[in-house]
C-alpha positions, 0 to 999 in steps of 0.5 A: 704694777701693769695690771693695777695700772690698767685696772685704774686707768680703766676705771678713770677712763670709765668715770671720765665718761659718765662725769661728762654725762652728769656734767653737761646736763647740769650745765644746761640745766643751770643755763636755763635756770639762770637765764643764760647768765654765763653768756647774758651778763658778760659785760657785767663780769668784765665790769666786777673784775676790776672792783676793790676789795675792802679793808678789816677792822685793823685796816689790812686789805682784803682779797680783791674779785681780781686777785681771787680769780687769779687763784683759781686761774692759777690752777686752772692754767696748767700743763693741761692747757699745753698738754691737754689740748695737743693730746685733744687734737692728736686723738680726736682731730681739729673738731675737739676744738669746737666741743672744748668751746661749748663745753666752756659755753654750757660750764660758765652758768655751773661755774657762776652756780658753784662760785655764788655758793662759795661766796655766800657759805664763806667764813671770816679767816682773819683779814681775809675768807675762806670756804667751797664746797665743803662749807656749803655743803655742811651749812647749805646742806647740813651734811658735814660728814659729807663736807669732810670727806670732800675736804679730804679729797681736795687736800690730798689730791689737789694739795699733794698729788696734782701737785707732783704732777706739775713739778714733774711737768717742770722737770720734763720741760726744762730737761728737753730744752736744756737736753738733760736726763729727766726722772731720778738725775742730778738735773731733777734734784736740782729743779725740785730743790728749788721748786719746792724751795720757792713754793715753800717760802709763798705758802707759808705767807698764806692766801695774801701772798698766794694771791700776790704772786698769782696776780702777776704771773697769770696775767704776765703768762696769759698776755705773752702766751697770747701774743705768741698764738697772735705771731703764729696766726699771723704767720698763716693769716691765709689758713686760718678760715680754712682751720676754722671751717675744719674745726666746725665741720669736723666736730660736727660730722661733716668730714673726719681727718683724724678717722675718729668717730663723732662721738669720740670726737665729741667726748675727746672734746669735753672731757678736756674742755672739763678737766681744763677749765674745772666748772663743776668739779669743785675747786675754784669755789675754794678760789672764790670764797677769798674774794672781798665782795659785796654780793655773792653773785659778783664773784660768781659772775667773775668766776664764770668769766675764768671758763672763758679766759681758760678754755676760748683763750689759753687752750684756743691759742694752743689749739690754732698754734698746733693746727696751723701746723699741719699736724698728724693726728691719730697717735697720743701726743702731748705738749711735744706736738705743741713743741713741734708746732712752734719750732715749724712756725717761729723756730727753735726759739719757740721750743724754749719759749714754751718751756718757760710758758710751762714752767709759770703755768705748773708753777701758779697752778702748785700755788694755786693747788695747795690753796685749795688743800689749805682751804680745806685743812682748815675745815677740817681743823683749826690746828696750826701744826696741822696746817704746817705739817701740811705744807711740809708735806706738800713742799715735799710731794713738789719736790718728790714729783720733780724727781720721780713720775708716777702714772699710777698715782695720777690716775687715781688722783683723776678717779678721785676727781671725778668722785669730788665732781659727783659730790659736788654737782649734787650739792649744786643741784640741791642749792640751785634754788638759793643759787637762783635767790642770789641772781634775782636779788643781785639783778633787782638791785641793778634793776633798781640802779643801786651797786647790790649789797648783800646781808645774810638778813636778805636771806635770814631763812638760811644758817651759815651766812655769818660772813655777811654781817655788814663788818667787810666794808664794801657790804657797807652803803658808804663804800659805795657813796664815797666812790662814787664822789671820786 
């Protein structure tokens, strides 16, 4: 098993390298394209995260801006904010920081372009949409051979594979805090029973009562985690513009604490920067498409923002709170190193804190994965005993990940990742132009004073686009006007 291991882990560490080579540039190309829309129109996103969603035709509501990006933060806040960063810091020194920061800069304007598209390809899924990737790519692109395969890539290594990852993460933490033996133990069992007992009985309620229990544990999680990172800065109130001098003039050369090169730190860096907050890599359009909204560059803007609120919030708070505590560095370490930091600031009670931190984190992001999986099961088929086989199957990958870890399967679940980034920065670029179609008329409806409303008839050159036939509500002028006299 070693030497496929190593094959694998060679080829990941490969592909990790030229995904960040195709990535940036895109981002910066988007950047320009857009006009800097990720960093121009940030009141704007803080503005449609609070809108409603409307109603369908039986009058059950649909999936509000806010309760979609909660999806898609769900799984984008995970073990990898906690273990990732630490392991970022550990192997490249403080300057990783600051290269997770432009990453996070230059992916908001790939974000906002993936999301837009999401939201105009979206199709009707009863009271609620679905779509990503795989739709635009097959309306957008007419290339449904290509949709499918993508589709296919997400449900298996999203639904299933990342998803033992999570409970196994689980498993790992709750054994250190309450000092129990971890893969294969009566201890592991009982967590995965009851894992993939709690994920199974909310994804049968389907993308309403995902987004339901999302809207709540992301922004409890995110609020309390904050709040520990504000306690630990406080603490060191006297060290912190000494660590963030460290942060910039490491990451840029100018000194090297961990004796890691510039360009390792740089790549260190953004490569977890990338697999954290997912711009480009083509998950979150599927998060995107649920929304309710008027415009597709609304939930494209508010998807954007979710860069920022995972990568300059979440993982910045895991990078002061192990920086402030003088860590050593050149040796891998994970979410250990992060254990270790918070015992040396709050006390042993931060060791159980982050237990539970990441306990709610892997967990929203199994809720948050296997939306994505369902999102594209459905693409692929209309079959309900597909859809439930497939959640069975998924409730039992949590359960077969909280008992046994596989390295190797992780990795190749990150080599697969990398290909569904290629395939979908390509469909990206090819789209750019109506990316920059849905921009402009978003911003010359504004311009004009008006809350833009969006009907496949402004684009009535393009397929695919039934969505937007004027049926959901908030497309409807009168939604508006009746607001506005609240």
């Amino acid at each position: 098993m070693d030497p496929l291991l190593d094959l694998i882990t060679s080829i990941d560490s490969f592909l990790g390298y030229v995904l960040v080579a195709v990535l940036i540039p895109v981002g910066l190309y988007l950047t320009i394209r857009t006009g800097i829309v990720q960093l121009r129109l940030l009141p704007e996103m803080f503005r449609l995260i609070r809108e409603p969603a409307g109603h369908d035709a039986d009058g059950k509501r649909r999936i509000s801006p806010f309760r979609a990006f909660c999806i898609s933060a769900a799984s984008r806040v995970g073990t990898a904010n906690i273990t990732g960063v630490a392991l970022a810091i550990s192997i490249g020194g403080p300057g990783a920081i600051f290269w997770m920061w432009v990453t996070a800069a230059i992916g908001g304007a790939t974000a906002f372009a993936e999301s837009a598209l999401g939201q105009l390809y979206k199709v009707k899924d009863g009271a609620s949409f679905r779509g990503g990737p795989a739709y635009y790519i097959t309306h957008g692109l007419k290339a449904p051979v290509i949709g499918a395969l993508f589709a296919v890539i997400v449900a298996v290594v999203y639904g299933i594979v990342f998803n033992t990852v999570q409970s196994n993460s689980i498993t790992d933490a709750l054994a250190a805090s309450f000092g129990a033996e971890a893969s294969g133990s009566g201890f592991a069992i009982l967590v995965g029973l009851i894992i993939a007992a709690a994920a199974g009985i909310i994804v049968v309620g389907g993308v309403h009562r995902i987004s339901a229990i999302t809207s709540v544990i992301v922004p409890v999680m995110a609020v309390l985690y904050l709040v520990l990172g504000i306690i630990v800065v406080v603490l060191n109130l006297d060290a912190v513009p000494g660590m963030l001098a460290t942060i910039v003039s490491e990451a840029l050369g100018f000194q090297s604490i961990a004796g890691a090169a510039l360009g390792s730190i740089m790549m260190e860096g953004i490569r977890r920067g990338l697999f954290s907050n997912e711009a480009g890599i083509g998950s979150v359009p599927n998060a995107a498409a649920t929304a309710s909204a008027s415009h597709p560059a609304k939930q494209g803007l508010v998807q954007s923002l979710g860069v920022y609120f995972d990568t300059l919030l979440v993982c910045s708070i895991t990078g002061f709170i192990v920086l402030l505590s003088n860590p050593e560095y050149g040796a891998p370490q994970g979410s250990q190193l992060t254990q270790t930091a918070l015992a040396a600031q709050v006390g042993q009670w931060g060791v159980h804190f982050l237990t539970f931190a990441i306990f709610f984190f892997a967990f929203s992001s199994i809720l948050g994965n296997y939306y994505y999986g369902q999102t594209n099961i459905e693409y692929l088929t209309k079959s309900r005993a597909a859809l439930n086989g497939y959640r069975l199957v998924v409730v039992v990958a949590v359960f077969f990940g909280s008992v046994v870890a596989l390295d190797a399967v992780w990795t190749a679940a990150n080599i697969a990742m990398a290909l569904m980034a290629f395939i979908n920065l390509i469909a990206v670029l090819l789209l750019s132009r109506t990316v920059l179609r849905i921009l402009r008329d978003y911003q010359q409806q504004r311009q004009e004073g008006v809350e833009p409303l969006f009907h496949k008839d402004r684009m009535g050159d393009l397929d695919g686009l039934d969505a937007w036939d004027g049926t959901d509500e908030v497309t409807q002028t009168q939604f508006w006007q009746k607001r506005s006299r609240r």
